[in-house]
N, C-alpha and C positions, 0 to 999 in steps of 0.2 A: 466546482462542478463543471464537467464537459461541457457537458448537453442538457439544460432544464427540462427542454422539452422529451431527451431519450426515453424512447418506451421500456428501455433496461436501463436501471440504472444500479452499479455495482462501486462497493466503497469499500480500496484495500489498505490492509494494516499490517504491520509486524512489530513484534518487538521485537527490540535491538538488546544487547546483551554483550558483552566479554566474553561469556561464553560460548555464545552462537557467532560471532566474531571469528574467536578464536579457531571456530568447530571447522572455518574455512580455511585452517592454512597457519598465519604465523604463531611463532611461539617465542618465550623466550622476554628476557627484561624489555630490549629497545622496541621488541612489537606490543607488547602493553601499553608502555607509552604512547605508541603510533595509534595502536586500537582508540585506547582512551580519547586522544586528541582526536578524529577521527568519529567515535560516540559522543563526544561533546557537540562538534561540529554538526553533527545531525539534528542533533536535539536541539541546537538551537535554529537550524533549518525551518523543522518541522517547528516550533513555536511562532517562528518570523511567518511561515504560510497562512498557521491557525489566525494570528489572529492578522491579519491584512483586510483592509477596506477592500478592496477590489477583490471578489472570488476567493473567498478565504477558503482554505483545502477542511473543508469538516463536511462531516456526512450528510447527505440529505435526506429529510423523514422519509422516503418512499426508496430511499436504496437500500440494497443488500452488501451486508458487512460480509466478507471476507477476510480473514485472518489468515495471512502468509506465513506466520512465523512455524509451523514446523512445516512448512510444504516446499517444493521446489518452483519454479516457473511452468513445469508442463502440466502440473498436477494443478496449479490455479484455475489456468484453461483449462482441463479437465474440467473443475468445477463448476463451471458457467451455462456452459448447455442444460443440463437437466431444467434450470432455475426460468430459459425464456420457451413461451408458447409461442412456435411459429406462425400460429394461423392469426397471431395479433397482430404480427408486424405489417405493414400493408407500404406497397410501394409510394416514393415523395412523388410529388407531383410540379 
């Protein structure tokens, strides 16, 4: 978690895939390999974050799930505005 106390608080995901890998570019025997090793390496990322003592990377009850896997980067941000009420957020002090 960022910010416990963020008056937004937003929680992204994607699946990872071979295929959606693939979808960005290499092809071919030696870039399977690479993909593979590559989604291995992820996934054990993302397992080492989940479960870590300190600020483990998992959702918090009061956040919004976003799912990136079929979106781009502009289209996330896109996303995000409709979901915050301006008139809540109020200047720190």
């Amino acid at each position: 978690m960022f910010s416990p106390d963020a008056d937004y608080k937003f929680f992204f995901t994607a699946s990872m895939s071979l295929e959606r890998f693939a979808a960005k570019g290499a092809r071919g025997r030696w870039e399977r390999t690479y993909r593979e090793e590559v989604l291995k390496d992820i996934k054990k990322r993302d397992a080492t974050d989940y479960n870590r003592k300190e600020g483990p990377l998992r959702q918090a009850k009061d956040a919004l799930l976003i799912d990136t896997t079929p979106i781009d980067n502009r289209w996330t941000v896109d996303m995000m505005p409709p979901f915050i009420d301006l008139s809540r957020l109020k200047p720190k002090d």
